[in-house]
C-alpha positions in Angstrom: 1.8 -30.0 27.0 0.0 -26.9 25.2 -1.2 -29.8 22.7 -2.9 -32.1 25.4 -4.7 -29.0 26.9 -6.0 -28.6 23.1 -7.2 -32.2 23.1 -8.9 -31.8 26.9 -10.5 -27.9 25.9 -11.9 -30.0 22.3 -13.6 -32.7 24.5 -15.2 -30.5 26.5 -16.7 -29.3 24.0 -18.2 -32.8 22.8 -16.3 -32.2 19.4 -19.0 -29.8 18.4 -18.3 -26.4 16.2 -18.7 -23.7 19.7 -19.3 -20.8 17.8 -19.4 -19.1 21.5 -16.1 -19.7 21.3 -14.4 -18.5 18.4 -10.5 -18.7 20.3 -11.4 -22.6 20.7 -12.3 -22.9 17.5 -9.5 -21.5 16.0 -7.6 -23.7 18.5 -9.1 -26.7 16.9 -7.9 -25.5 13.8 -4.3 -25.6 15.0 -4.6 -28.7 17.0 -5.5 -30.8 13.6 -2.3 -29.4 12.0 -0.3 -28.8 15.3 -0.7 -32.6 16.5 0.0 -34.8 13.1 3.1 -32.3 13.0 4.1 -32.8 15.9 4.0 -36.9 16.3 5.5 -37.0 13.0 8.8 -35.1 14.6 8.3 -37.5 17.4 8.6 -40.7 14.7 11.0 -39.1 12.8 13.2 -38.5 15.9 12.9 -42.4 17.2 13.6 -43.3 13.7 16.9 -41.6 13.6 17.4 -42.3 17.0 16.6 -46.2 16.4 18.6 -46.7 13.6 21.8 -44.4 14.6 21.6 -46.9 17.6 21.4 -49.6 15.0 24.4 -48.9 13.2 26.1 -47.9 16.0 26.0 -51.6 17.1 24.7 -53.7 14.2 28.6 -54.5 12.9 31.3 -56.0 15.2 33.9 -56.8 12.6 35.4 -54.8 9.7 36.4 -56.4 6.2 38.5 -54.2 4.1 38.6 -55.0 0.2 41.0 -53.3 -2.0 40.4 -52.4 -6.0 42.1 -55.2 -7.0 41.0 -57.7 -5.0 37.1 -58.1 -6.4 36.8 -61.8 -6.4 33.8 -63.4 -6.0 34.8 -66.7 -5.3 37.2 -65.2 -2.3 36.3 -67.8 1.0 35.0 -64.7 2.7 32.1 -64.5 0.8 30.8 -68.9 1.1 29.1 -67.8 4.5 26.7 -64.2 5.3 26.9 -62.8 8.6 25.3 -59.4 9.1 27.6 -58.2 11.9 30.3 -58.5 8.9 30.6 -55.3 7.1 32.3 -55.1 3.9 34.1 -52.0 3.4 35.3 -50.9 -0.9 36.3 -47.3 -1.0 37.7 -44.7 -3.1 40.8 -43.1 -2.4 42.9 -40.0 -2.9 45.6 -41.9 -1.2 45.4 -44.4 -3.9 44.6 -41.9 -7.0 47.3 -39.8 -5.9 50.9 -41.6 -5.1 51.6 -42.0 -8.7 49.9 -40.8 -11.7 47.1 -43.3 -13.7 46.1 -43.2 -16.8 42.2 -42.1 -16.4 41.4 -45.1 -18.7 42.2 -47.5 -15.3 40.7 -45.3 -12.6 37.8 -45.4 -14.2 37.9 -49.3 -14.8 39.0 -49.4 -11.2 36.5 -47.5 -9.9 33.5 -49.0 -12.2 34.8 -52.4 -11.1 34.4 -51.4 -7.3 30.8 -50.1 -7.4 29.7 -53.1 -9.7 31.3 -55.8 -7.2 29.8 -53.9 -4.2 26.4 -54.1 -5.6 26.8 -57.6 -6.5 27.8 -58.6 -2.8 24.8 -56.1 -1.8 22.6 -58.4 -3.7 23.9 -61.7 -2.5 22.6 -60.5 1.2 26.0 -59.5 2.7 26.4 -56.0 4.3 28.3 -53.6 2.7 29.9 -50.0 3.0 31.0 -48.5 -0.7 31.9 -44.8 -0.6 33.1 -42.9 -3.7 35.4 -40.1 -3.3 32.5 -37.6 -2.5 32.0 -39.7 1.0 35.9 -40.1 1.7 37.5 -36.6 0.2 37.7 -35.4 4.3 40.1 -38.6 4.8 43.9 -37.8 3.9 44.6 -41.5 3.9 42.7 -45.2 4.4 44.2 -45.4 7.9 42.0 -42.5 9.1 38.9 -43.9 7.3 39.1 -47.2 8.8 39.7 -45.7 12.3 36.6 -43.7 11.6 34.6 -46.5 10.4 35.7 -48.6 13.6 34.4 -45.9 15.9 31.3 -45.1 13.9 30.4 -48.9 14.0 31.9 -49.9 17.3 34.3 -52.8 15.3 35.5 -55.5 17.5 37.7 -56.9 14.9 39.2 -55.8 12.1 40.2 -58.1 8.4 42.0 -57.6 4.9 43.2 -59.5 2.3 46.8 -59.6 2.1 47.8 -56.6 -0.3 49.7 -57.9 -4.0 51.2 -54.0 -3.5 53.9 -53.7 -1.0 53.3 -50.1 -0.1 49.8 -51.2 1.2 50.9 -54.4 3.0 53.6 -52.7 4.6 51.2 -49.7 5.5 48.1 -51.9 6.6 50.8 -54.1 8.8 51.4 -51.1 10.4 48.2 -50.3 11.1 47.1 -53.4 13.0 50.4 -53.2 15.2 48.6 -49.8 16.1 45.0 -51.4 17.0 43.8 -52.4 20.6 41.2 -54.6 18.4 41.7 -57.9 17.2 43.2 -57.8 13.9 43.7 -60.7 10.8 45.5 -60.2 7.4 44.2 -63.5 5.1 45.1 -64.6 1.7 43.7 -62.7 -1.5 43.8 -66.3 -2.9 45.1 -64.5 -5.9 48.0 -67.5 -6.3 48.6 -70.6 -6.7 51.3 -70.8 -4.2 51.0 -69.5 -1.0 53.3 -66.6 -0.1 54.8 -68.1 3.0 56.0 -71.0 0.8 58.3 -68.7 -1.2 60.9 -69.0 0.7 61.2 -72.9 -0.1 61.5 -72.0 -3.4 63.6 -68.7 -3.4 67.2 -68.8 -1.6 67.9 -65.1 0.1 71.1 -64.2 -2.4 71.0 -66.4 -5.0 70.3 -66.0 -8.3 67.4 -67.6 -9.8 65.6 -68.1 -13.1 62.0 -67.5 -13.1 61.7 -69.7 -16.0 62.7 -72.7 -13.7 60.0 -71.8 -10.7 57.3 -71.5 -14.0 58.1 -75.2 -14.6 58.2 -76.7 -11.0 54.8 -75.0 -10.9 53.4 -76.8 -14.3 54.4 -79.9 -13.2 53.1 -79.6 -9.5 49.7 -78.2 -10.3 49.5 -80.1 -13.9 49.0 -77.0 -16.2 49.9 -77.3 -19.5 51.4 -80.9 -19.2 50.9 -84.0 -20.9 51.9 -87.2 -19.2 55.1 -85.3 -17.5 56.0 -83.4 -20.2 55.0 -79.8 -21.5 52.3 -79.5 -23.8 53.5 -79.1 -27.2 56.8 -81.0 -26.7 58.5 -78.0 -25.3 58.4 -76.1 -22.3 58.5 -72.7 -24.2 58.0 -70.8 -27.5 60.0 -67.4 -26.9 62.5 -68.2 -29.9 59.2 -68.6 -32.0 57.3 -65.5 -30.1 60.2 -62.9 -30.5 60.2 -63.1 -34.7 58.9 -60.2 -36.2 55.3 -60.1 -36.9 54.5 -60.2 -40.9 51.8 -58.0 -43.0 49.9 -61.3 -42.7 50.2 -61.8 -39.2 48.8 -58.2 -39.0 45.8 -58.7 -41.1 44.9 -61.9 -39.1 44.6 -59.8 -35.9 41.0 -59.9 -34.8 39.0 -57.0 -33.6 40.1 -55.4 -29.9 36.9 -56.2 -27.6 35.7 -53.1 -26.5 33.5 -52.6 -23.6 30.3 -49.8 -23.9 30.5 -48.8 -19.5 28.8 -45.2 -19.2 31.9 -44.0 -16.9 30.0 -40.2 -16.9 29.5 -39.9 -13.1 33.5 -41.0 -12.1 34.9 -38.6 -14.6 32.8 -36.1 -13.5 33.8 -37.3 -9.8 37.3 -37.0 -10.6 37.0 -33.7 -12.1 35.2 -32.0 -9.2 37.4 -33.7 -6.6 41.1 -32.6 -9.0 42.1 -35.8 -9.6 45.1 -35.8 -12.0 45.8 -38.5 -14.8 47.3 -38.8 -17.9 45.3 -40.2 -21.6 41.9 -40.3 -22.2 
């Protein structure tokens, strides 16, 4: 209001200097830094407003991917939706219930941020937060809930965990939701783990090596006309001699990777992390 009664006192005065009135004057002064200022707040405001509003509805179903489950190929990712947000995230839960050597933290945690940026570029929404952006969260189960209120999720997904202590605990957690829920495959294996059981009697002893050569022959890997590769189905006799000074020398170079892991030490650092090497 005390703006527009600037703007109507200036036009009376036909936008002319009014050196009879030096208090106008000086109120046009004001007015040219008063009024930019002051529909800037206004923009500013609808801009937070517009796109708090945005988030707050722009996502109806949330995707959990886990460290170890960065595959690019994964069905998820043949089809974009932008009302699908992906969700990677570090973890004290996961740093902390055993102790890591800091070498795999950090390829874990380099792995994350690279895949995340990789499904960023290939246009699909997603939601990566380091430790910095998830320290208030004692476990994923409070993250998720806050994510899912944040975002107002309809539905929530994961991919079936290769850790028990996470399948078990995300089972538990969509028993617990009055959203839809859907555990998929990680399509991490060749045979599907609700088949296992036509392969694995409850109390009897099995071999693995036996399973290893149903699953050669069914899905043809290392065979030749019906038969292993080689003439034999394994080399362990051969593999458990003793390696000579030869055999030694013959060893090529370890391939060794250059990643500038400065930023997650320094995150684990500042956040207490404990591990073991270096």
């Amino acid at each position: 209001m005390i703006c527009m009664r600037q703007m109507k006192t200036r036009k009376s005065c036909s936008n002319r200097r009014c050196n009879k009135h030096p208090s106008i004057e000086r109120h046009a002064q004001n007015e040219r830094r008063i009024i930019p200022a002051f529909f800037d707040l206004l923009s500013s405001s609808f801009v937070l407003k517009t796109k708090t509003n945005r988030l707050m509805s722009q996502y109806h179903t949330l995707r959990l991917i886990l460290g170890d489950q960065l595959n690019a190929h994964h069905s998820w990712y043949r089809e974009k939706d932008d009302g699908v947000l992906y969700l990677i995230a570090e973890l004290r839960q996961e740093t902390d219930y055993v102790t890591h050597h800091i070498q795999k933290i950090c390829a874990f945690f380099a792995a994350m941020a690279q895949f995340a940026r990789a499904l960023t570029k290939a246009g699909h929404q997603v939601e990566y937060l380091t430790l910095d952006d998830t320290a208030a969260f004692s476990s994923l189960n409070e993250l998720l809930d806050s994510l899912m209120t944040t975002y107002g999720i309809t539905r929530f997904e994961y991919q079936m965990p290769d850790e028990y202590r996470l399948r078990e605990q995300l089972s538990a957690f969509c028993r617990s939701l009055a959203i839809a829920s859907e555990e998929v495959s990680s399509e991490h294996f060749l045979v599907p783990v609700e088949t296992l059981p036509t392969h694995f009697t409850a109390g009897k002893h099995h071999l693995m090596e036996s399973f290893y050569r149903k699953m050669r022959i069914q899905f043809d890997v290392l065979m030749e006309g019906g038969k292993p590769e080689g003439g034999k189905w394994n080399y362990d006799k051969e593999n458990r001699a003793k390696l000579t000074a030869k055999d030694l020398s013959d060893i090529p170079e370890p391939l060794c990777f250059g990643n500038d892991v400065t930023d997650i030490l320094a995150r684990l650092a500042r956040h207490g992390v404990r591990s073991i090497g270096r």
